[in-house]
Phi, psi and omega in degrees: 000326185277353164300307180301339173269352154266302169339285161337288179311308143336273199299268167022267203300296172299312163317276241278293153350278197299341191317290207295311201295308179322278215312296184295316168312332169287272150338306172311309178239006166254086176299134171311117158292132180286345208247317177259349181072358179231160183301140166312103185306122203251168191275315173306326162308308155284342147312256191358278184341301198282332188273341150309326169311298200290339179280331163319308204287317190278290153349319182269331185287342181298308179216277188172197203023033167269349171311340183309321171324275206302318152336305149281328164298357164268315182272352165301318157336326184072037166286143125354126176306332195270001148296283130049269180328297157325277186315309170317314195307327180308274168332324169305296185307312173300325195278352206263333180272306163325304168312299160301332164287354175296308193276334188275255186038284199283352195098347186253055170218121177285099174302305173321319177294320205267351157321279185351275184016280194280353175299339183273338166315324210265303199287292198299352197289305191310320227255295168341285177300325158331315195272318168306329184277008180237333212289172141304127132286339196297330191255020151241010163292336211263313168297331203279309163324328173293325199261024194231332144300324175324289185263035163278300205303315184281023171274303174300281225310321204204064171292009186274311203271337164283355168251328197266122162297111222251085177315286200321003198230274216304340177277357173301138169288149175273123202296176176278351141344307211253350170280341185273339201265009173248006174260346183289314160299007207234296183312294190316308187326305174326304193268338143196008173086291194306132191046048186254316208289321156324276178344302208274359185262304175316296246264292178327301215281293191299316194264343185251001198022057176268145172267184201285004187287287155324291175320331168272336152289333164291310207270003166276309170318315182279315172293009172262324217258348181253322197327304188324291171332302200291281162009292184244038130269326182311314203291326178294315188273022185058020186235025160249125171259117198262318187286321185272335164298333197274345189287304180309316202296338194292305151319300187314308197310304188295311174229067184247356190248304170302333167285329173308313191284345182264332191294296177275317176306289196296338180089201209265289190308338185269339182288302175294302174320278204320314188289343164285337169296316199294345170272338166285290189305302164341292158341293183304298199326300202282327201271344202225358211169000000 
């Protein structure tokens, strides 16, 4: 445990680092058009875009809340948060269907569980998302940050039960427990994404006894299957930038292809540490900055 918690600690300090310099960098070399309130599109702008993308893509399949990346580099940029907000789903959608044509392949996707899933998944998206084109986020960023330390800790207290698959749970039909905690999940989803995939991972692995190899192809899957929904309300409100979302996705797309094969190599265990950094640095993210 005390390794994984200087790792954290570590990536936490270089995150924080790179934030500011890409921040300072931005700035440095993007000007706002004053006539559009957003940066002028540029060949440097479409780098970034895409390599930020492909560290998204990969990072949400592994574990979830790296949309925050992209996110924020859009409102630097000088999109509108509920642009912002809008313009991710795109890369989502993409990286999330590549992924999933990864995981269905290799064998590691219960298609069927993730059919079941997603209808309640679908129904909360809509609702949410509804709710997302008008609402304040900060102060359920600052809960949300709590509850994702909440569930750092029981991933070190009991990293066993997040690498082994508990079969007797997975052959199970999915209780009415576990559709209301994915339409719930769903509403968030709606409403602003980021870090919904951390959720739908707890939920799989502890309640569901999936291991996270299995549990990240059902959870890339059910979040390809609600994104669409979410999309075209954004799109519908005016809150989408198509040009800077499709630029990003490009990225995401690649490495929404490439993370399932590192994924099933590496196994169950190199998957629970990453996902315990990405549930700590997250966390600091929503509570502090």
């Amino acid at each position: 445990m005390f390794s994984v918690l200087l790792i954290i600690s570590l990536c936490f300090t270089l995150l924080i680092k790179n934030i500011c310099v890409l921040t300072d960098f931005i700035n440095q070399y993007f000007s706002i058009n004053p006539e559009t309130g957003v940066a002028d599109i540029n060949a440097v702008i479409v780098v970034v875009l895409i390599l930020c993308g492909f560290v998204v893509g990969v990072i949400n399949t592994f574990a979830g809340g790296a949309t925050v990346i992209t996110y924020s580099i859009f409102m630097m940029l000088g999109l509108p948060a509920s642009t912002a907000n809008g313009s991710v789903r795109i890369g989502v959608m993409i990286q999330t269907f590549a992924s999933s044509v990864t995981f269905y392949r290799k064998g590691k996707l219960p298609l069927k569980k993730g059919l079941i899933l997603s209808i309640p998944i679908l129904i909360g998206t809509v609702i949410g998302a509804s709710i997302a084109v008008t609402l304040d986020m900060e102060v359920f960023e600052k809960i949300l940050g709590v509850g994702f330390l909440i569930m750092l800790f029981f991933l070190l207290n009991n990293p066993n039960k997040w690498i082994k698959e508990q079969v007797e749970k997975t052959s199970e039909k999915a209780k009415p427990i576990h559709l209301l905690l994915f339409f719930l999940m769903g509403m968030y989803g709606g409403f602003i994404h980021i870090g919904v995939g951390l959720f739908v991972l707890a939920t799989l692995v502890s309640l569901m006894g999936y291991d996270l190899i299995k549990a990240n192809a059902l959870k890339i899957f059910i979040v390809f299957m609600y994104t669409p929904a979410a999309f075209i309300i954004f799109l519908l409100n005016g809150q989408v930038d198509l040009l800077y979302g499709l630029i990003a996705a490009i990225g995401n797309m690649m490495g929404g292809i490439v993370a399932p094969h590192l994924a099933i190599k590496k196994g169950n265990k190199f998957i629970s540490r990453f996902l315990a950094v990405i549930m700590f640095v997250f966390a600091m993210k929503l509570l502090f900055f």
